[in-house]
N, C-alpha and C positions, 0 to 999 in steps of 0.2 A: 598652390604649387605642390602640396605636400598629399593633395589630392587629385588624381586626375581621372578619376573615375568615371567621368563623364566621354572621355579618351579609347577606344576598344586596344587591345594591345599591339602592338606594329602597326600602329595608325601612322608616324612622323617617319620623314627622312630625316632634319632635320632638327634639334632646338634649338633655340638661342636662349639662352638664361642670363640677364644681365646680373649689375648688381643690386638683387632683391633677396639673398640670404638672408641679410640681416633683418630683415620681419620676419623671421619663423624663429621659434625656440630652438629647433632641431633640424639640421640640414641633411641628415643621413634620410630622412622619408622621401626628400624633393630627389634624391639621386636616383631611389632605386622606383620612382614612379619616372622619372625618366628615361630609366632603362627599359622599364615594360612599355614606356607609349613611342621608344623606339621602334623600326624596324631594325632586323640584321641589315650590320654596314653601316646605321644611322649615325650621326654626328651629333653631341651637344656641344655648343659653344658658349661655355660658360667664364663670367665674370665676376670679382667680389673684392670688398678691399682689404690691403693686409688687416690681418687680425692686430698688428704694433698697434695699430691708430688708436683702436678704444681704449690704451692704456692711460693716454693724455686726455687732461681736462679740455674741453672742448671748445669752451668760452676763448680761455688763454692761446691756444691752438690757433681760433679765427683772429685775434689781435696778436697774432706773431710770436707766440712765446711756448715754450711746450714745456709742459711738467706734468709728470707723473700722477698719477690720481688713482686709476683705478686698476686692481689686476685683471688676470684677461679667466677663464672666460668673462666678459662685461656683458648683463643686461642689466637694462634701463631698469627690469621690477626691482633684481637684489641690487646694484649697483650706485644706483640714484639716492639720495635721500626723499620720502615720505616727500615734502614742500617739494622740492625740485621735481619729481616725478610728478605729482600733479599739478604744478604752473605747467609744465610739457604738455599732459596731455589735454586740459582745457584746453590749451591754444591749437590743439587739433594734430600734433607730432605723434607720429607713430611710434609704438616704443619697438624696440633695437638690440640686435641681439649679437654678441659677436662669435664666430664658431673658429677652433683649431684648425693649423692645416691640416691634421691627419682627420680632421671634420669635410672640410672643404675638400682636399683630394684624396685622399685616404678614404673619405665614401663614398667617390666616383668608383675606385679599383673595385672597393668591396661589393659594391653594386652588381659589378659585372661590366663596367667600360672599361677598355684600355685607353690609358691618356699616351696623345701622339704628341701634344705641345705643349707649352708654357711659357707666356708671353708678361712682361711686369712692364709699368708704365706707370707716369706721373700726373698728378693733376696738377697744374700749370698756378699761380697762385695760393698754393697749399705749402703753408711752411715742412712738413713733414717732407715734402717732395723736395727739397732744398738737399735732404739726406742720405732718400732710399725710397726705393717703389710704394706706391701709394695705393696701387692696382694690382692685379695677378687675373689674369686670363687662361683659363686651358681649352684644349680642343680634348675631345674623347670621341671615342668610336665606340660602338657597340657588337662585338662579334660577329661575324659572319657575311653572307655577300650580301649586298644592296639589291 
């Protein structure tokens, strides 16, 4: 995603970028490779989850309890301890990265999208979502006419 060179430039009307941020180290290259495999007018629909989340331990988190652990930015290389990091990735988990909002939408603008929306939402069974949005959605445009 951080590459889309394969893409010629105003190839998409269209992206949709769920929540898949959090595999890349750096989210400002996915925005502005977005903007170029835009066309003018084009739309991403982009999705990711609060950056709060990676502050609590994860574990505790799924058995209902939230405490504090880690600061944010959080990846898995510096965040994790050594053992913990790699019981993760033997068992085949991707390591995970979390980005600011002025990462998340603050490298949309800088890209060159204007953002038309901003949508937050819960995941249903997620204690965190008992508190506060779990999710953040935006739409963005790309300048000019379709």
């Amino acid at each position: 995603m951080r590459d889309l060179s394969a893409f010629a430039s105003g190839t998409f009307g269209l992206v949709v970028h769920p929540c898949s941020n959090c595999f890349v180290p750096e989210v400002r290259p996915v925005w502005r490779e977005v903007w170029r495999v835009l066309r003018p007018g084009g739309i991403l629909l982009a999705g990711f989850t609060n950056p709060v989340l990676y502050i609590f331990d994860e574990k505790l988190a799924d058995e209902g309890e939230l405490k504090v652990r880690h600061s944010l930015p959080y990846s898995d290389l510096a965040s994790l301890p050594e053992e913990e990091r790699n019981r993760r990735m033997a068992a085949g988990d991707p390591l995970i990265w979390s980005h600011s909002l002025e990462d998340l939408i603050g490298g949309q603008l800088e890209a060159g999208l204007v953002l038309t929306n901003l949508y937050e939402d819960t995941w249903p069974g997620q204690i965190i979502s008992k508190h506060m949005p779990s999710f953040i959605a935006t739409r963005s445009v790309k300048p000019g006419n379709f």
